[in-house]
KEZA-926015 format. One record per residue (C-alpha): residue in one letter; x, y, z. Coordinates in nm, 4 decimals, decimal comma. Example, Ala and Ser with C-alpha at 12.3 -4.5 7.8 and 13.67 -1.06 7.14 Angstrom:
residu;xx;yy;zz
A;1,2300;-0,4500;0,7800
S;1,3670;-0,1060;0,7140
//
This chain:
residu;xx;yy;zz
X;9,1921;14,5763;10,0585
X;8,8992;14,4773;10,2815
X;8,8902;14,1194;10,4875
X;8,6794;13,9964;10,6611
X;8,7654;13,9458;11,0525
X;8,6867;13,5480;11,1089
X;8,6023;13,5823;11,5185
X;8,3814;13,8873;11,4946
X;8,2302;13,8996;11,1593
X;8,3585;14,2395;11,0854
X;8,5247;14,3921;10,7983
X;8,8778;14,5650;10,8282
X;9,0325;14,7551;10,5825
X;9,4069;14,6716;10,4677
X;9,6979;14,9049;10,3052
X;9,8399;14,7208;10,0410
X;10,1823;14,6614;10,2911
X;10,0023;14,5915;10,5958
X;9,7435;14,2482;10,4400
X;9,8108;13,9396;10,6814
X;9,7561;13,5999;10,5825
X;9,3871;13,5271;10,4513
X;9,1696;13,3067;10,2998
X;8,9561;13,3338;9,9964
X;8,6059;13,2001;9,9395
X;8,5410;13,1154;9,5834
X;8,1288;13,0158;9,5113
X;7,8602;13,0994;9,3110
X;7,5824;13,3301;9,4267
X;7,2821;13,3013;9,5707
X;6,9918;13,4407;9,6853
X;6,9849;13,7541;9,9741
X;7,3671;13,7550;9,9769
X;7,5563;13,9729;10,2357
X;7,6881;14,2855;10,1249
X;7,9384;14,5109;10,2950
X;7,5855;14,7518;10,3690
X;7,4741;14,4528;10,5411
X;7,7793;14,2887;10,7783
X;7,7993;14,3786;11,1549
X;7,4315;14,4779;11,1178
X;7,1177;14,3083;11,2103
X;7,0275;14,2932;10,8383
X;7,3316;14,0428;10,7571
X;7,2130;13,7709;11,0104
X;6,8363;13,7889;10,8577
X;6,9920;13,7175;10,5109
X;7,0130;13,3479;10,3559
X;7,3963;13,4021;10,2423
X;7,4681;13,4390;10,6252
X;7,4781;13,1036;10,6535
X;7,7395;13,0965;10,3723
X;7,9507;13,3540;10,5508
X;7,9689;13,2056;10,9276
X;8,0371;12,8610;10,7744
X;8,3551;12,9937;10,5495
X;8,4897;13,2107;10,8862
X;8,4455;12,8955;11,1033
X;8,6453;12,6969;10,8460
X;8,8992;12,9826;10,7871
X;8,9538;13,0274;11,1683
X;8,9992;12,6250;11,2405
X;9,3053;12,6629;10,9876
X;9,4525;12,9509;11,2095
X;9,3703;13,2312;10,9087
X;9,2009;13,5287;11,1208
X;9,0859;13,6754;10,7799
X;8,8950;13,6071;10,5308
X;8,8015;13,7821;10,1603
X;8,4598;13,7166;10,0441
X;8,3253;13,9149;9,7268
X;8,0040;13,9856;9,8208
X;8,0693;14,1702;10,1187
X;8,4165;14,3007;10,1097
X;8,3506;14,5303;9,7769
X;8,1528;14,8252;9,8226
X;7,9382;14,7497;9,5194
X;7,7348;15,0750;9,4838
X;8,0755;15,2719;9,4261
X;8,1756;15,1649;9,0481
X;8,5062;15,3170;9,1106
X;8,6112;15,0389;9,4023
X;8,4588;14,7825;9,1538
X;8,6242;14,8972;8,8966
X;8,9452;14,8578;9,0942
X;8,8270;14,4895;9,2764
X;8,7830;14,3650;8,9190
X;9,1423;14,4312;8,8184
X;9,2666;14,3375;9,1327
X;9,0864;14,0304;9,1403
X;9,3328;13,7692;9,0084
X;9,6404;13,8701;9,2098
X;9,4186;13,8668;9,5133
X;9,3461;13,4933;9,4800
X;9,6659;13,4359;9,3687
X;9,8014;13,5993;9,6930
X;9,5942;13,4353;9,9331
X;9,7101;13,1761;10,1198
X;9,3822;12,8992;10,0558
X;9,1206;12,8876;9,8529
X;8,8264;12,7597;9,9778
X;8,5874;12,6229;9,6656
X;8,1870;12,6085;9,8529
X;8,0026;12,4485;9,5566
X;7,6563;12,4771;9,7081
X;7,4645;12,2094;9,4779
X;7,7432;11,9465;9,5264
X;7,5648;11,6823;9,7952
X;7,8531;11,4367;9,7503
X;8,1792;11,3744;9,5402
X;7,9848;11,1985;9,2871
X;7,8228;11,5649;9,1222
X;8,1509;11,7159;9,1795
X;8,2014;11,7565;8,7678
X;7,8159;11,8633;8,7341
X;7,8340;12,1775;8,9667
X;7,7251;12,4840;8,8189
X;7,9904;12,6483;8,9364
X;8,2380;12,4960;8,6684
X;7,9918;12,7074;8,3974
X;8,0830;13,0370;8,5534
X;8,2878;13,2699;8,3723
X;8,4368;13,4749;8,7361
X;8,4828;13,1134;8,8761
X;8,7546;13,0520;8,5739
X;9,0205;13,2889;8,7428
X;8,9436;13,1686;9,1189
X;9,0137;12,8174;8,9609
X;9,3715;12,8852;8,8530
X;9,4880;13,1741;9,0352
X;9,5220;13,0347;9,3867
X;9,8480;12,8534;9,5020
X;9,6107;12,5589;9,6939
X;9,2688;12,5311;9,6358
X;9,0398;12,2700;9,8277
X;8,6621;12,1990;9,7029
X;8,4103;12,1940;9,9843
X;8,0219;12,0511;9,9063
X;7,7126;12,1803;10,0279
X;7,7412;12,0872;10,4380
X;8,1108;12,2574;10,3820
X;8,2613;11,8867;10,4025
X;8,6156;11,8858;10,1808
X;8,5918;11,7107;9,8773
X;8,9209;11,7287;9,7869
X;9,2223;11,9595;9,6222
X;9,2710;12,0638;9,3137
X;9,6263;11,9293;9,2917
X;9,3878;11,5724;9,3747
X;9,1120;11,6104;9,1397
X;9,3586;11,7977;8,8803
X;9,2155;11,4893;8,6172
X;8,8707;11,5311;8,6353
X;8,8877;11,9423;8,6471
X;9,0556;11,8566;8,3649
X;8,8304;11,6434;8,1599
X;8,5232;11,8473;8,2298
X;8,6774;12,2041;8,1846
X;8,9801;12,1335;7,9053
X;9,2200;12,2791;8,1172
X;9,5518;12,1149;8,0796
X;9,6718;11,9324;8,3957
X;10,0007;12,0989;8,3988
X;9,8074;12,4601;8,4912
X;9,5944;12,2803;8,7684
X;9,9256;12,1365;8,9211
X;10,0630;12,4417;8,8639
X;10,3530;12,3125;8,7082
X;10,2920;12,5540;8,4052
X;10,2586;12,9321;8,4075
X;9,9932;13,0395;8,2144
X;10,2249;13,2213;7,9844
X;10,2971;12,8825;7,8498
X;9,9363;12,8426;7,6879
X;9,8482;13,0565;7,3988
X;9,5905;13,3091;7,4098
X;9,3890;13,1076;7,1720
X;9,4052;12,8168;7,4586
X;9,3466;13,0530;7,7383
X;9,0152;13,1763;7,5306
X;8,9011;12,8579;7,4977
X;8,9227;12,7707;7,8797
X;8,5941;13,0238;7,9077
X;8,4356;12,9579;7,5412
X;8,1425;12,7472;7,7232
X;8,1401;12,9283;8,0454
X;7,8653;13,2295;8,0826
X;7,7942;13,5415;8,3286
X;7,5045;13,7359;8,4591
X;7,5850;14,0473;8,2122
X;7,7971;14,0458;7,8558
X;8,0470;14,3131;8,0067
X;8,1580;14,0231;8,2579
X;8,2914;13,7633;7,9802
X;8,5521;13,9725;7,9026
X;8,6350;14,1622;8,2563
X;8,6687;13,8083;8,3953
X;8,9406;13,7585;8,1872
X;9,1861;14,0374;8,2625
X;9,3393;13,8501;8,5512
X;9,3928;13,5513;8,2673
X;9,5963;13,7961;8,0204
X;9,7366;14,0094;8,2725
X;9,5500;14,3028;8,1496
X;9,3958;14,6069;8,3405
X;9,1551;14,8391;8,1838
X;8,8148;15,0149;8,3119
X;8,4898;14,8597;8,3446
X;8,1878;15,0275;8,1306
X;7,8952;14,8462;8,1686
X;7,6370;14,8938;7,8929
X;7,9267;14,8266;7,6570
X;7,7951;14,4730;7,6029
X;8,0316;14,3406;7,3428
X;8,2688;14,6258;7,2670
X;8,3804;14,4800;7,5972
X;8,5516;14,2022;7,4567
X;8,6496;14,3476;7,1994
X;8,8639;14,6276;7,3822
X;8,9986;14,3211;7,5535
X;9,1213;14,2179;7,2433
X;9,3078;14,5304;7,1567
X;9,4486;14,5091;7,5372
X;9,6359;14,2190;7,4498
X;9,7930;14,2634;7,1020
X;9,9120;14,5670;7,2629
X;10,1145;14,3418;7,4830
X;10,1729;13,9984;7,3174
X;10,2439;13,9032;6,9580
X;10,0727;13,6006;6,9834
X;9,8812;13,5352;6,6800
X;9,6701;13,3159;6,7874
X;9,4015;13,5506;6,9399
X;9,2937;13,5407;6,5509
X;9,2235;13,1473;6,5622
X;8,8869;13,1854;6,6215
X;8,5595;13,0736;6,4699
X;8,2469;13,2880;6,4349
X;7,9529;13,1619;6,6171
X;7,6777;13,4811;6,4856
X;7,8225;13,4893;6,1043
X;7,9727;13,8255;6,2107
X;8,2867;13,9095;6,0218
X;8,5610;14,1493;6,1498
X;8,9462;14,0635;6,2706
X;8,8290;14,0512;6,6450
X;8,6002;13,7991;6,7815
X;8,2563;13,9437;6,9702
X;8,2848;13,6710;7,2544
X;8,4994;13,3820;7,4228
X;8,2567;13,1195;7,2816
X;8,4136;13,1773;6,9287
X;8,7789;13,0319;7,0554
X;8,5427;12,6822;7,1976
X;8,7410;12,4886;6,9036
X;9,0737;12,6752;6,9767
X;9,2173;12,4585;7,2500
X;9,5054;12,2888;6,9973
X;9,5866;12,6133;6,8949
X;9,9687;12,6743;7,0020
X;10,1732;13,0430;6,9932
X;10,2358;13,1654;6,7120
X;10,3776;13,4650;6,5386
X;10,4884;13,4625;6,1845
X;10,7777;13,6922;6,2522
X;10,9966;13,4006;6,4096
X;11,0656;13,2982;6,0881
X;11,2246;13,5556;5,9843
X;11,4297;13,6384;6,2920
X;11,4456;13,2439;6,3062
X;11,5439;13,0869;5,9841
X;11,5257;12,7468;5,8876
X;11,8775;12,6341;5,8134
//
């Protein structure tokens, strides 16, 4: 695992024993973001995303964390091997770090907190639940507030229960159907990425092919009846009048929030007496 060092704005590479304590930037991108190519070099400081970068070290290094993770320049994107791998890894990352700092660039003040686009992004989804403490910063990197604090209004504007924001429920406890539905209205760059930003969600691991466009989510589909016998995955609701068992996108759960767990064998090992 790469971070990123927070006093000298260089990257360091991590076996998976030897991480330290780091923080985690969750945003949306931008234009001329850093890339691993880019940091420690003369060409990082010339880029726009810089700014983005020195801002989330200075915050990480005020709260004593002398690392960092940012995506954009902590993957080596050109090898699709490592991505591969980062994509997988993703979730737990997040989930292991010890902060999660939230930089929603188009927020000016608390009162567009609901409207920023980064509550539309499919990757943002996972970086939402996954971390143990999350804090939402706006545009001059000013804190907004926590997601244990604003838990209600996440809630009302994504449809994601309170009790997973509070993180008094485990995922587990939310049907697949539900979890679906949590990225129905949520989109990203490339058709691959609606379903590999999703693994983390279903605790699934599988390779990336990109060009696959929706055979993408449908392989994610197979990935987890192969692991759960919840049959709710087939409560969904065809937005492009395609038939089939398997739904071509998230957007055809949108309607499946109410849908609980549900297999029909319980009531056989289960009877009604």
């Amino acid at each position: 695992m790469r971070l990123l060092n927070t006093g000298i704005l260089e990257v360091e590479e991590f076996g998976d024993d030897q991480v330290p304590p780091y923080a985690i930037l969750s945003h949306t991108w931008g234009d001329e973001e850093v890339t691993l190519q880019d940091i420690g070099g003369i060409r990082a400081s010339n880029k726009k995303g810089y700014e983005k970068i020195k801002s989330c070290c200075s915050l990480a290094r005020a709260h004593g964390y002398n690392y960092v993770w940012i995506d954009t320049c902590c993957i080596d994107k050109t090898s699709s091997a490592e991505l591969s791998e980062a994509i997988n890894s993703m979730y737990r990352w997040y989930e292991e770090a010890d902060v999660c700092y939230c930089y929603l660039s188009d927020v000016p003040s608390k009162t567009n907190f609901s409207g920023s686009r980064w509550f539309t992004r499919g990757w943002t989804l996972q970086e939402l639940i996954a971390p143990s403490t999350l804090i939402f910063l706006d545009e001059e990197w000013k804190q907004l507030g926590t997601r244990l604090g604003l838990r209600q209004e996440i809630s009302d504007c994504t449809g994601i229960p309170i009790g997973i924001l509070s993180g008094d429920d485990d995922l587990e406890t939310f049907s697949i159907a539900q979890r679906m539905s949590w990225a129905g209205k949520r989109t990203t760059s490339r058709i691959e990425d609606g379903a590999y930003c999703l693994l983390g969600i279903f605790g699934i691991n599988m390779p990336l092919i990109y060009g696959e466009r929706e055979t993408a989510f449908i392989r994610l589909q197979e990935e987890i009846m192969r692991i759960s016998d919840d049959h709710s995955l087939f409560a969904w609701k065809s937005i492009d009048n395609r038939g089939g068992l398997l739904a071509t996108s998230p957007a055809a759960f949108i309607s499946s929030n109410n849908i609980v767990q549900f297999n029909p064998f319980d009531t056989f090992s289960n009877p009604v007496t």
